[in-house]
N, C-alpha and C positions, 0 to 999 in steps of 0.2 A: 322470235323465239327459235331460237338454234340448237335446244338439247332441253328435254323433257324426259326424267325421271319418275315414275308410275309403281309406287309399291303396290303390292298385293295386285296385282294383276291379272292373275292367273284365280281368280276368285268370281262371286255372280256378275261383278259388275263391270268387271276389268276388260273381257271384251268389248261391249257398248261406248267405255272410256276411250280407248285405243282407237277404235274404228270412226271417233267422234272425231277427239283431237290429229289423226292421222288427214283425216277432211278438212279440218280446219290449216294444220302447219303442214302441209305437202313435202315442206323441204328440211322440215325438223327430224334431229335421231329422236329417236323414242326408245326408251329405254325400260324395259319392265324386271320387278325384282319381287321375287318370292320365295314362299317356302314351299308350293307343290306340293303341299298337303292335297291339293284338289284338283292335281293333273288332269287325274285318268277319269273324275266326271262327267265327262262330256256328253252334252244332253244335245243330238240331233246336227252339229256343227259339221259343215263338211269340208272343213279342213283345221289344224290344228290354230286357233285364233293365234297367240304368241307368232302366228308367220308371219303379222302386221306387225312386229316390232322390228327395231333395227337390232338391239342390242336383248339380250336373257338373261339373267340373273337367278340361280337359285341359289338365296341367300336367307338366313336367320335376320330379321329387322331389328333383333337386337343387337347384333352382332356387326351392322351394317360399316365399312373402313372409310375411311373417308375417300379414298382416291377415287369410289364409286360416284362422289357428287363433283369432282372436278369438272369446271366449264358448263356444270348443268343450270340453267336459266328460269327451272321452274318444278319442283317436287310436289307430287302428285300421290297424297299421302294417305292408301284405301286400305295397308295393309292391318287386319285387326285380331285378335279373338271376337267373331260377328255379330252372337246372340248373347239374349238370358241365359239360354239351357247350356253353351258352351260358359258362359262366365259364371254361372252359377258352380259347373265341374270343375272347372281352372281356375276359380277366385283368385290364386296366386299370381299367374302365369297372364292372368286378365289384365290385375296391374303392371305387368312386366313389360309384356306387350303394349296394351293398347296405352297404356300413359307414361311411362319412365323410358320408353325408345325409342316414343312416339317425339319428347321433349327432346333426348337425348339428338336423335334425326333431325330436330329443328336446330337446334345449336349448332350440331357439325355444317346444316346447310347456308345457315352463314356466315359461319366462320370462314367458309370456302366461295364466297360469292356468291349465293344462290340469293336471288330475285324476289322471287315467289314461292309461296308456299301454301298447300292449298290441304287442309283439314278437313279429310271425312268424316264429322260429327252425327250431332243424333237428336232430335226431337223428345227420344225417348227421355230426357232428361228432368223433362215434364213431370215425369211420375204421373201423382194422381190429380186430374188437373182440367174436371170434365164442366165445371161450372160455367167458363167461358175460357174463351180462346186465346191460349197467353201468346206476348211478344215474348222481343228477344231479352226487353225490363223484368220481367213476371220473373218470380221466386223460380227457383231450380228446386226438384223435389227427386231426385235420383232414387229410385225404389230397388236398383238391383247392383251387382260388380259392374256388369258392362254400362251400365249408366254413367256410377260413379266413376270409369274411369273418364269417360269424355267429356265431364264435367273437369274433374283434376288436369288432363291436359290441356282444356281450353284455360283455365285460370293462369295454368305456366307460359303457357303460349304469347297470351296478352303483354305478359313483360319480356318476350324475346322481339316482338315486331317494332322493328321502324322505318323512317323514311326509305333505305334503299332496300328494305326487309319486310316486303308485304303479305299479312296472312289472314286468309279467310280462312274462317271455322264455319262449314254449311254445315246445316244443321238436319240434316234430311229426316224424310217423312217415310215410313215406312213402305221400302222398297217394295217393289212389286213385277213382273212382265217377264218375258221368255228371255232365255239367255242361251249363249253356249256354252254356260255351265251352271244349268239352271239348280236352284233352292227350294225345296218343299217345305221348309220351315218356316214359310213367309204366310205372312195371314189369308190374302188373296190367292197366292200359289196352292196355298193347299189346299184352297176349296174347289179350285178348279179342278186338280191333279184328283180329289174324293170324287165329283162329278164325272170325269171320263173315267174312273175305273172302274166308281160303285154304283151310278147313279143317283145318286143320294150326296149329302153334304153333313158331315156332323158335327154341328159348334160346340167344343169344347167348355166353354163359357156360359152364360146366360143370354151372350150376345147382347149386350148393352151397355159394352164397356167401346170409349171412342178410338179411333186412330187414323192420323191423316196420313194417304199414303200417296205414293207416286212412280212412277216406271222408270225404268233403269236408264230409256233414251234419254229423259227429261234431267235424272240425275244426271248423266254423260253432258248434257247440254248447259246444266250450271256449272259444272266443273270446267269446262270450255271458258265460260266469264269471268270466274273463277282466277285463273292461271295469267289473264290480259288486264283484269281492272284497275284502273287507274286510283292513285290513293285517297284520292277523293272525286267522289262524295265516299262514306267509307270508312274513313280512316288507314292508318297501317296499320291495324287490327280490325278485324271485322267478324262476328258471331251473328248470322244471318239463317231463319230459319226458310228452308226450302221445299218446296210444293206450291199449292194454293189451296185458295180457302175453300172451292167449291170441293177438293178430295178431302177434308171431312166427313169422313163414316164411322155409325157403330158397327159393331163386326155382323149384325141380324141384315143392315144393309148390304152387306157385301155378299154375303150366300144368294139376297135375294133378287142382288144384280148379277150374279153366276148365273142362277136357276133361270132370270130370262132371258141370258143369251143361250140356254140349253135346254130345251122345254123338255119336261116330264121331269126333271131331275126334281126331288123330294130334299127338303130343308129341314134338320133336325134339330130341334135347341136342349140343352141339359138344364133343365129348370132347376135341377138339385146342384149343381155345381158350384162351388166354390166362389165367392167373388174374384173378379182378377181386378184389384187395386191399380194397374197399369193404363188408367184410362186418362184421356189426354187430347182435348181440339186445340188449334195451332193456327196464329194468324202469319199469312206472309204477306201482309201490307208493306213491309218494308223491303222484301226481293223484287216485289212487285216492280216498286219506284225506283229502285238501282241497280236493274235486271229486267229492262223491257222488252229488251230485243234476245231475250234467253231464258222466258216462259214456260211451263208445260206446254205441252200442244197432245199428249197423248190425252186420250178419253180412259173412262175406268172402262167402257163396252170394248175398247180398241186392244185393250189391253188384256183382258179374258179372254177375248176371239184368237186373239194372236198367240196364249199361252192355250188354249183347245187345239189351234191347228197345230200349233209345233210337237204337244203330247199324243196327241192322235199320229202325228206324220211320226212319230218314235214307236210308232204302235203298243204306246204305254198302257197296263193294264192292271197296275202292281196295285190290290186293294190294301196291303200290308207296308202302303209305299213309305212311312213312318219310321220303318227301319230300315229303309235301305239307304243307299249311299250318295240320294240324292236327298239326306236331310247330314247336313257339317257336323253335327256331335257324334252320330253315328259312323261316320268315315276314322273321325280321328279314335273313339272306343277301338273300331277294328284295327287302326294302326298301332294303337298301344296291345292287342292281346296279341298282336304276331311280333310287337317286340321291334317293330321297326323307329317307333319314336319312345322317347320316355317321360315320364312323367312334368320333366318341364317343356314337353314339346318339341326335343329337338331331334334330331335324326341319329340313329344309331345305327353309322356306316360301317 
C-alpha cells in the first residue's frame, strides 16, 4: 500500500484513522481531504493531528477532481454530514454529501485505478429493530436522512465493486471514546461530558431504547482490515456490520456504567419523554469470522475512564456543554450566522 487517501479526516475519528494506518503502512503517503468545518475543535491534542499526514486537502467531497485519486491504492471514505440532528437540518445537502459524492467518489476512484475502497457506513440503518439482533440479511429500516443516505450509497456501491475494485461498506456501531477532536453528541460522550461537569447524567429518553456502540480505536482498527482484505472470503463487495455483540446497551446501561466508573454521580431518566423509535441490537457474527485478527479490544469501562481523563485534563466544566462547539450542528449553525458557509455548506471565500 503506496498512497492512501482519508476523506473527512479532520473529523472525530480521523485522528485515531491516521495514527492507525500511519502504524500499520510506515512507508505509505497518507493523504487526508476535508472541508474543516472542524479545524479549530480541538479537544486536548498537543499538536495539530493532520501533522501525521503526508499530504492536506481542504476540499469540498463534492467537488473532489480526479487528479486527487491518481496513483492512490486505497480510499478511505469518513467524509459525511455525521448525525440525525445535522441531517435532520441539511436533509438536502445530507443526500448530496453523504450519498451522490459519496458514489460519485467511488466511480472516479476506479476509473483511476483505485484498489480499495473502504465505506464508512452505519448500523443506524437498523431503525427500529430492538426484538433481536439483526445481521447484515435482516430488513433495513432507515428512520432518519442520515440513515437513508447510507443505506442509498451502499445499494449504489454494490454495483460499482469488482474483482480489481474492492469495497467494504462497515457498518459501524455507534462511535464512542476520546478524540483530538472529540463529539458531545454521541450517546456515551455525552453522559460522561454531563458527569464531569454536573455530576448528575440526564437521559434524554426513557432510557430503553438499544444501541451497539464501540470506540474510535476499534473503528481505526476495522478500517485497517478494511483497506488489505483479500476478496474472498467477502466478496468485491462487502456490507459487514462492526463492533461486537457484547457492546450491546440500552442507553439506562450506559449512564449506569458512567455512574460506576465515577461514584456519587446521580442518573436521571425522563419517564415522560417521548419514545425514540431508533432503537436497535446488532450481531457481528460475521466480522467476527472475517476479521479475527482486528476485534475490538477496548472495554466500554476503558473507554469512559479515558473520555473523564482527557475532559478533566481540558479542565472541562461546560454544564451548557449542548451548545457549544463541541457538539457538529452547533459549529456549522455558528458558521452559517457569521456567513462564512451557506446554506449548501460550502465556504463563502
Amino acid at each position: 500500500m503506496d498512497k492512501i487517501l482519508i476523506t473527512g479526516n479532520m473529523g472525530y475519528i480521523g485522528p485515531s484513522v491516521v495514527r492507525r494506518l500511519k502504524s500499520t503502512y510506515p512507508d505509505a503517503t497518507l493523504i487526508g481531504l476535508d472541508m474543516g468545518y472542524f479545524a479549530n475543535c480541538l479537544t486536548g491534542a498537543a499538536h495539530l493531528p493532520e501533522c501525521a499526514d503526508d499530504i492536506q486537502y481542504f476540499q469540498d467531497v463534492r467537488k473532489i477532481p480526479a487528479a486527487m485519486l491518481k496513483k492512490v491504492d486505497a480510499v478511505v471514505h469518513l467524509a459525511a454530514i455525521s448525525n440525525d440532528p445535522m441531517g435532520k437540518t441539511f436533509e438536502t445537502v445530507t443526500m448530496d454529501v453523504n450519498y451522490k459524492a459519496s458514489v460519485r467518489l467511488a466511480e472516479m476512484a476506479k476509473k483511476e485505478g483505485v484498489k480499495r475502497f473502504v465505506f464508512a457506513s452505519s448500523c443506524s440503518m437498523y431503525g427500529a429493530a430492538d426484538d433481536e439482533a439483526r445481521t447484515e440479511n435482516s430488513p433495513l429500516n432507515p428512520l432518519t436522512a442520515y440513515a437513508k443516505s447510507k443505506v442509498r450509497t451502499e445499494m449504489d456501491l454494490r454495483g460499482i465493486a469488482t474483482p480489481d475494485f474492492i469495497i467494504t461498506s462497515l457498518r459501524f456501531s455507534t462511535a464512542c471514546g476520546m478524540s483530538d477532536r472529540l463529539r458531545l453528541d454521541l450517546v456515551l460522550n455525552d453522559f460522561v461530558a454531563s458527569a464531569v461537569a454536573t455530576g448528575k447524567i440526564n437521559i434524554l429518553s426513557d432510557g430503553t431504547p438499544w444501541r451497539p456502540l464501540i470506540d474510535i480505536k476499534d473503528m481505526a482498527r476495522s478500517i485497517d482490515w478494511a483497506i488489505s482484505r483479500e476478496r474472498n472470503p467477502g466478496g468485491e463487495f462487502l456490507a459487514v456490520n462492526v463492533g461486537s455483540n457484547e457492546w450491546n446497551y440500552q442507553v439506562r446501561e450506559l449512564a449506569d456504567a458512567v455512574a460506576v466508573q465515577m461514584p456519587g454521580v446521580a442518573v436521571e431518566v425522563n419517564p415522560n419523554a417521548m419514545p425514540d423509535k431508533r432503537s436497535y441490537r446488532v450481531c457481528f457474527d460475521l466480522f467476527k469470522r472475517l476479521a479475527p485478527q482486528h476485534q475490538p479490544e477496548i472495554r466500554l469501562a476503558d473507554s469512559v475512564r479515558k473520555l473523564r481523563l482527557g475532559l478533566e485534563s481540558m479542565k472541562f466544566n461546560d454544564p451548557d456543554f449542548r451548545n457549544s462547539n463541541l457538539v457538529r450542528l452547533k459549529v456549522l449553525n455558528h458558521l452559517l450566522e457569521q456567513q462564512l458557509i451557506n446554506d449548501n455548506l460550502e465556504w463563502q471565500h
